[in-house]
N, C-alpha and C positions, 0 to 999 in steps of 0.2 A: 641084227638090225643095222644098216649101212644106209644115213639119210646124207651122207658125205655128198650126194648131188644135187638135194636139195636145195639148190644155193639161195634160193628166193625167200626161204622159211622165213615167216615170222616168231609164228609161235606154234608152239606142239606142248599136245592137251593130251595126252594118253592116261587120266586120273579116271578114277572108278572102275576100275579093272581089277585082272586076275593076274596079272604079268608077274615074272618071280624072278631069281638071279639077280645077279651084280648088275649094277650099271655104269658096266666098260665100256658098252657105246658111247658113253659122252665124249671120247677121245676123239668120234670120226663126226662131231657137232662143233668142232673147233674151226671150221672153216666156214660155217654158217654166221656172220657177218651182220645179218639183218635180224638175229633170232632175238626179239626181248621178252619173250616170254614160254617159261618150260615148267607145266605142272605134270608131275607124276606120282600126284599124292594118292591116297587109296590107292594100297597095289598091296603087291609080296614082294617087294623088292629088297632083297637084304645085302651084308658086305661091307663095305665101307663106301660114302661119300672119295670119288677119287681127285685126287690134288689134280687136275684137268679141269675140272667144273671152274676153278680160276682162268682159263681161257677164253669162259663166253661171256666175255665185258661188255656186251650189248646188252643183257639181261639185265629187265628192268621187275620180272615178275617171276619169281623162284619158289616153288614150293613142292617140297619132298615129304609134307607130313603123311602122319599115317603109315606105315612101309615099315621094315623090320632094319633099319640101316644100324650097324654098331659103329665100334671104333670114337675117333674124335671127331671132330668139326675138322676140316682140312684149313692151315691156315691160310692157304691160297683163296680163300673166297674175298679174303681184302681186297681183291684186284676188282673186284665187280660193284663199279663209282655208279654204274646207274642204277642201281636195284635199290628200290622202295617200296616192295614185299619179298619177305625173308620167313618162310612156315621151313619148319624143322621139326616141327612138334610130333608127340606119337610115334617117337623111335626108341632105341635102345642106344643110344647116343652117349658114351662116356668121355671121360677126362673133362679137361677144362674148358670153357668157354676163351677162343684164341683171342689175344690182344690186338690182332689185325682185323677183328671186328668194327671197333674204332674208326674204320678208314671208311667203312660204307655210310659215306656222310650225306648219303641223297635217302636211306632210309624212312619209311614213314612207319611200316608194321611190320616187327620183329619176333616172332613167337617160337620160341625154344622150349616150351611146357613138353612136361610129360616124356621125359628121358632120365638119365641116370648121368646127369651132369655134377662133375664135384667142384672143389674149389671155390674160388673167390668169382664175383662179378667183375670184371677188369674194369679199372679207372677210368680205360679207354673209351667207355659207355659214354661217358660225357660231353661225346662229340658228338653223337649222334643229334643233333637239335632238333631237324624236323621230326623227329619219334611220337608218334602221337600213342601207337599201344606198343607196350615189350610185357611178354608173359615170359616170364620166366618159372612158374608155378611147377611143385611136382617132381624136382629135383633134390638130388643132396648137393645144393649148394648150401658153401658155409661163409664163416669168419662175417666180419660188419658190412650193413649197407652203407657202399663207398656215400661220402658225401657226394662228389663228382656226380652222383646220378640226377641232382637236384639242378645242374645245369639242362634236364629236358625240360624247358620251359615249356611245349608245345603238346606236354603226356595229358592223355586224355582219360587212356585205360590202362594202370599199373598194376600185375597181379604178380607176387614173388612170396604165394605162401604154399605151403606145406613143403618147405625146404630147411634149412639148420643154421638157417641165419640166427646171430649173435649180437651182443651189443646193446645199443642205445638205437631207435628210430632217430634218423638225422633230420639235426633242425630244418636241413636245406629242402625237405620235403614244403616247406611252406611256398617255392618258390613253383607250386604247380597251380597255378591257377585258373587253367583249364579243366582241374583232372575233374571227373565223374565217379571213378573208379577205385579203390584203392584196397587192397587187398594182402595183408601180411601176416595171416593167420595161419598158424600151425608151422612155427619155430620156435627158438628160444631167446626171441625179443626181449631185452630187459629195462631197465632202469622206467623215467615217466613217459608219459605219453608228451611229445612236448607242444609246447603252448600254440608253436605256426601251425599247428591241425586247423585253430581257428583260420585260418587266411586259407582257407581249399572252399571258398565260398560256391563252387560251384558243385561239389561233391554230392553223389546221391548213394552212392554205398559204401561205406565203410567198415571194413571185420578187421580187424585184430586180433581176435579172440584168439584162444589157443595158444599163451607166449606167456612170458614170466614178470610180464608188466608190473609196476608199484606206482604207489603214490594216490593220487586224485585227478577224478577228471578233472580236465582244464577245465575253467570256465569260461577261456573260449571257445566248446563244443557249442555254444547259443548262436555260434555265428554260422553255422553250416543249414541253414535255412532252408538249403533246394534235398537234404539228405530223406531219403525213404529207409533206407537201412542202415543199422547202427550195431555191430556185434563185439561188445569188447567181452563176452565169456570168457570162461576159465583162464583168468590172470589172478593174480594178487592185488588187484587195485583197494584202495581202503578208504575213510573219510567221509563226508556224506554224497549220497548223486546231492550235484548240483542244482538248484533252482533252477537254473540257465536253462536245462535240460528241454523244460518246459516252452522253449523258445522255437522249438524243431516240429514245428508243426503242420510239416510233409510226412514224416516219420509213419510208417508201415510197420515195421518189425523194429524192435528194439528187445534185445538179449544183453542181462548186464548177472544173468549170473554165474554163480561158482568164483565170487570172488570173496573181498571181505568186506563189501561196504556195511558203514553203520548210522546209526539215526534213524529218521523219519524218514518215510517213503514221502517224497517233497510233492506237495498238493497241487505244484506247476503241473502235473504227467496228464490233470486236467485239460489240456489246453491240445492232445492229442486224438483231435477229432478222426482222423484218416488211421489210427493203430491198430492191426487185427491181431499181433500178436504180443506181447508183455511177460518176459520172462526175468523176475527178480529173485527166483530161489537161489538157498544156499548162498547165501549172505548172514548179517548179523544185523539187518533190519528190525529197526524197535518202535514202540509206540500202536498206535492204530492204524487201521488201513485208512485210509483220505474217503472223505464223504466222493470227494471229486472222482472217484475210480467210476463212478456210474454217468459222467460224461462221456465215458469211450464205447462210445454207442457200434462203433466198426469191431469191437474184440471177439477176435473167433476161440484166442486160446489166453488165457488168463495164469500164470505159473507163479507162486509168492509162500511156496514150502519151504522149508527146511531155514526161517528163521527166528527173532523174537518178538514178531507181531502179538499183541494183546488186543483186550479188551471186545466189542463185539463188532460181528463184519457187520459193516454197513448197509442200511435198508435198500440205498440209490443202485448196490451189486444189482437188484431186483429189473435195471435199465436194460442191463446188457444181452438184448434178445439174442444177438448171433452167437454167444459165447454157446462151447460146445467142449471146453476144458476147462473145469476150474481146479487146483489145487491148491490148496491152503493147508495140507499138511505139517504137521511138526512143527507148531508155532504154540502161542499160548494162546489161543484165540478161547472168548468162552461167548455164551448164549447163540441160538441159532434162527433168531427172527425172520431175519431176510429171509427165509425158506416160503413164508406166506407170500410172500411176492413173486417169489419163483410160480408158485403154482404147484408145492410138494404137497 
């Protein structure tokens, strides 16, 4: 393939295809001047990304996902100041994420999911400012998330989980006050959840789950107001859910088990008129279930097994027409009235 005469090209779309081999041709695209934009994503393209692809500094729209590409990131792509789309995602892409990424300071969406990336996230991220999404998700990346990443004031969508990140979540995450997004589930996150979570007041999903978290939630999770999903599963979190809780009343899905929280399930979860799903098992939940649970008239799945609930479930359960999951196993629960209401 010789578009070496092409000289007028703007952009070249050869994505959704069957195409296979290396792409050595990018060497005879280096003369093409006006080209800002080269998708060749969905293909069969494998080999390595070659340090040439730094030559077309016109390129403002670059995406290679999808393709079987190995090898590293070439650090030559520093050179390419106008590109603000960068898909890389959906290869076989190792080594580290290069420090001369930093440099693509015109950047808006950065997606490197779904490769075999190790290493640290480079400090370098930091400059990125206009970044509004970076996936990083999917990788074996490890060691802490740099604080520096909390200079993307302008992240809207942040996803860096099911990777081997370490550490403490950085306080500097509070400074996204755009995000929507946020996603750091399935690593080995530790220490608390920290308190600027409250300041992500535009956030509509949030999962952590899956990390080695401790402590309590904050209670300023009451301030994420616009949130539909809220998944801190399987951590170590302890203490009671907060009242606060009760504040989030966008909330769709909320998943708070497999940790260690204790006390009363707090009567606020009332206040969750929009909730189709409620999963608190495998906790150390005590006391009775809240008269208030028969206000969540949206529950399709109801999950509250595996802890120290007593006394008897509540007659108002009898509300919850859409429910179509209930588990109440493995607790102390005794008499079975509500069942007249159900219509057993």
């Amino acid at each position: 393939m010789n578009l070496s005469t092409l000289v007028h090209l703007q952009v070249i779309d050869l994505s959704n295809n069957s195409f296979h081999g290396s792409i050595s041709f990018i060497k005879d695209m280096v003369g093409l001047k006006h080209m800002t934009t080269l998708h060749l994503y969905r293909n069969h393209f494998s080999d390595h990304i070659p340090q040439e692809i730094g030559l077309l500094t016109s390129l403002v729209d670059l995406k290679l996902s999808q393709n079987n590409f190995t090898s590293q990131i070439p650090p030559s792509i520093g050179n390419l100041q106008n590109l603000t789309t960068l898909y890389l995602w959906g290869n076989q892409l190792s080594g580290h994420i290069p420090q001369e990424i930093g440099l693509l300071t015109s950047l808006v969406d950065l997606e490197l999911s779904t490769n075999d990336l190790t290493g640290e996230i480079p400090k370098s991220i930091g400059n990125l400012q206009n970044l509004t999404t970076l996936y990083l998700w999917g990788n074996q990346l490890s060691s802490h998330i740099p604080q520096e990443i909390g200079l993307l004031t302008s992240l809207v969508d942040l996803k860096l989980s099911k990777n081997n990140f370490t550490g403490e979540i950085p306080k500097s995450i509070g400074n996204f006050q755009n995000l929507t997004t946020l996603y750091l589930w399935g690593n080995q996150l530790s220490g608390h959840i920290p308190q600027e979570i409250g300041l992500l007041t535009s956030l509509v999903d949030l999962e952590l789950s899956s990390n080695n978290l401790k402590g309590q939630i904050p209670i300023s999770i009451g301030n994420l107001r616009s949130l539909s999903t809220l998944h801190l599963f399987e951590n170590q979190l302890s203490g009671h859910i907060p009242q606060e809780i009760g504040l989030l009343t966008s909330l769709v899905d909320l998943k708070l088990s497999k940790n260690n929280f204790t006390g009363e399930i707090p009567k606020s979860i009332g206040n969750f008129q929009n909730l189709t799903t409620l999963y608190l098992w495998g906790n150390q939940l005590s006391g009775h279930i809240p008269q208030e649970i028969g206000l969540l008239t949206s529950l399709v799945d109801l999950e509250l097994s595996s802890n120290n609930l007593k006394g008897q479930i509540p007659i108002s359960i009898g509300n919850l027409r859409s429910l179509s999951t209930l588990h109440l196993f493995e607790n102390q629960l005794s008499q079975v009235t509500f069942l007249k209401k159900l219509g057993c």
